[in-house]
C-alpha positions in Angstrom: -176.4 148.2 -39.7 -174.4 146.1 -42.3 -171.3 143.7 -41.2 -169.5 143.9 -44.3 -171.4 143.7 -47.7 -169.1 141.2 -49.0 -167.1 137.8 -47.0 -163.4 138.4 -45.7 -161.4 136.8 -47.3 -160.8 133.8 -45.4 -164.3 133.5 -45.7 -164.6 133.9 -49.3 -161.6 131.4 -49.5 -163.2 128.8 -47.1 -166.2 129.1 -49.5 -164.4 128.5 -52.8 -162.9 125.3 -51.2 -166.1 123.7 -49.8 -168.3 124.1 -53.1 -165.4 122.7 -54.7 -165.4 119.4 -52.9 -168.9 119.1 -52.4 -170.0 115.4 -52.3 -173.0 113.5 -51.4 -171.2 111.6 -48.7 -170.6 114.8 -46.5 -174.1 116.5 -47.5 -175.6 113.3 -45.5 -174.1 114.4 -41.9 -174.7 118.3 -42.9 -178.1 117.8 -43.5 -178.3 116.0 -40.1 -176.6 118.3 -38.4 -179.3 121.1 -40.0 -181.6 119.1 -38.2 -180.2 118.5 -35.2 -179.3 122.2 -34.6 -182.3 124.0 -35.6 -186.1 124.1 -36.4 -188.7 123.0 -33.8 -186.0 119.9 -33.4 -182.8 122.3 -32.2 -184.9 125.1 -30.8 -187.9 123.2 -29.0 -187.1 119.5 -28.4 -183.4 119.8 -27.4 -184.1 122.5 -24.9 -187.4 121.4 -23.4 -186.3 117.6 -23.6 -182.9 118.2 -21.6 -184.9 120.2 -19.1 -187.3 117.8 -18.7 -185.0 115.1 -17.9 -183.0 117.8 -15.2 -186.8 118.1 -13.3 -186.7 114.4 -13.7 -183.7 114.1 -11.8 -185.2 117.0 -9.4 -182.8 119.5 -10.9 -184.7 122.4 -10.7 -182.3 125.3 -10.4 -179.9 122.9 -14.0 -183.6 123.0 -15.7 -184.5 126.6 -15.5 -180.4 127.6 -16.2 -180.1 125.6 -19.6 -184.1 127.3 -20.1 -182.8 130.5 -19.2 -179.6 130.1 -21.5 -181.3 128.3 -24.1 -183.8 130.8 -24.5 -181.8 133.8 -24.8 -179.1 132.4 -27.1 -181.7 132.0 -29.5 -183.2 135.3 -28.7 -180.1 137.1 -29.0 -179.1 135.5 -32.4 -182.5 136.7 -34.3 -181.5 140.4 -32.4 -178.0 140.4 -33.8 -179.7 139.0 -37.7 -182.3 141.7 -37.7 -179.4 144.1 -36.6 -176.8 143.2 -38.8 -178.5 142.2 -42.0 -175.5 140.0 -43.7 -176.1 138.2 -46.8 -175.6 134.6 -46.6 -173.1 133.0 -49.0 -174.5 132.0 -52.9 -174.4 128.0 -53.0 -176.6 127.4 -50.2 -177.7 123.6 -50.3 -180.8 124.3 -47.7 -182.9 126.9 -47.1 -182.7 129.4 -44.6 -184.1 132.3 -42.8 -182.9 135.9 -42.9 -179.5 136.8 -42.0 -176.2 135.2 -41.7 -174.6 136.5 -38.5 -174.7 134.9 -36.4 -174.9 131.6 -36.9 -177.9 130.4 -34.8 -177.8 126.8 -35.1 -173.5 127.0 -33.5 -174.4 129.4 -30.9 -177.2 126.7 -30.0 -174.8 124.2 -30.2 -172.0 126.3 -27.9 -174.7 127.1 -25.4 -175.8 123.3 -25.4 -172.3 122.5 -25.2 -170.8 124.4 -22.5 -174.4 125.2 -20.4 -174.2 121.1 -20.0 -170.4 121.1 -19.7 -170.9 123.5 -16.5 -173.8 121.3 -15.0 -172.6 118.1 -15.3 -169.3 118.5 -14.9 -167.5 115.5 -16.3 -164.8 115.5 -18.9 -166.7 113.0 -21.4 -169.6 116.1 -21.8 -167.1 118.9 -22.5 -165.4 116.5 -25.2 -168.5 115.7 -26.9 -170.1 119.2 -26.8 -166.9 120.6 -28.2 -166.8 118.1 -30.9 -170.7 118.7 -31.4 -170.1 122.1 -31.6 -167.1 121.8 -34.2 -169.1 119.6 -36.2 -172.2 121.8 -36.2 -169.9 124.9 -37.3 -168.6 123.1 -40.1 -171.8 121.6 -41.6 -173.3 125.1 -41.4 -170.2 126.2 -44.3 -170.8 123.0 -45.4 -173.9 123.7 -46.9 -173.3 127.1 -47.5 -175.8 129.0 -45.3 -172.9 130.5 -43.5 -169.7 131.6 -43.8 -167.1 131.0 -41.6 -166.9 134.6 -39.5 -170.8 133.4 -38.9 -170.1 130.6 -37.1 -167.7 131.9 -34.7 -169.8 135.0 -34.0 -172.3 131.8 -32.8 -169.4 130.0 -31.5 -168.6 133.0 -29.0 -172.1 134.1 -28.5 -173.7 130.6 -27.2 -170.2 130.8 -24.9 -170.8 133.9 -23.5 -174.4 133.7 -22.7 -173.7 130.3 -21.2 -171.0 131.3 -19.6 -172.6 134.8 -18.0 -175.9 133.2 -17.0 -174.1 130.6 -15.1 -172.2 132.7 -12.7 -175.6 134.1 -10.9 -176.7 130.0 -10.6 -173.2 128.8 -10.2 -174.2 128.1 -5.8 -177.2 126.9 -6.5 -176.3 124.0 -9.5 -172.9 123.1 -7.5 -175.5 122.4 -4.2 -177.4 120.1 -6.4 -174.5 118.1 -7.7 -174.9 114.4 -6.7 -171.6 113.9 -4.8 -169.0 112.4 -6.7 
């Protein structure tokens, strides 16, 4: 199954304006947020290092949730590559695997985002995961692995699979809260 052998427009569009302004100053963040977002860093040390820290704090039922969710985000991104096939966009400044959509470093970053904005619970959490999350999409069209339609298919994936896993643990990481 194909997406669509060539970008929509605004995607096309998007494209033509960030090769344009390409600079060194914003392939610096970019290439951090590469890092940040995927590889053994994103994939492994983000999702086992959070957890970690939940058992720390004798979290169990927040540990296995942001597993559970971590795990099949990532799972569900290489499904929807393999199934979909898109071509990535031409002026790609890293390398990359197979397959554009969906964008698997964003939906990591949305199910980071909104798995710890629904165990924590604090304001300051959903503003920096959103703003992580916004940042990540853009450095991904930044250096052109992905076009923009990618990164909200990953946007609204790692939302949804947050956001579906959570309502069979939602009694069970509100009873472990620490009261307020």
């Amino acid at each position: 199954m194909v997406l669509r052998e060539s970008p929509f427009g605004f995607d096309a569009v998007w494209m033509e304006e960030i090769v344009e302004h390409r600079s060194p100053w914003w392939e610096i963040p970019s290439r951090a947020m590469d890092f940040l977002g995927g590889g053994w860093f994103g994939v492994f040390a983000v999702p086992l290092g959070t957890v970690a820290v939940f058992l720390l704090l004798r979290r169990t039922w927040s540990a296995l949730y942001f597993l559970l969710a971590s795990a099949l985000s990532a799972g569900l991104v290489q499904v929807l590559k393999s199934l979909f096939s898109r071509a990535r966009p031409e002026h790609m400044l890293v390398t990359s695997d197979f397959g554009s959509f969906p964008s698997g470093h964003v939906a990591n970053a949305a199910t980071v985002a909104v798995a710890l904005g629904l165990i924590v619970r604090r304001t300051w959490v959903w503003v920096s995961g959103i703003i992580y999350a916004v940042l990540m999409a853009l450095s991904r069209t930044y250096l052109g692995v992905h076009w923009v339609s990618d990164t909200i298919g990953g946007m609204l994936l790692g939302t949804a699979v947050a956001v579906i896993l959570w309502a069979p643990f939602v009694r069970r990481l509100l009873s472990e809260r620490p009261p307020s």
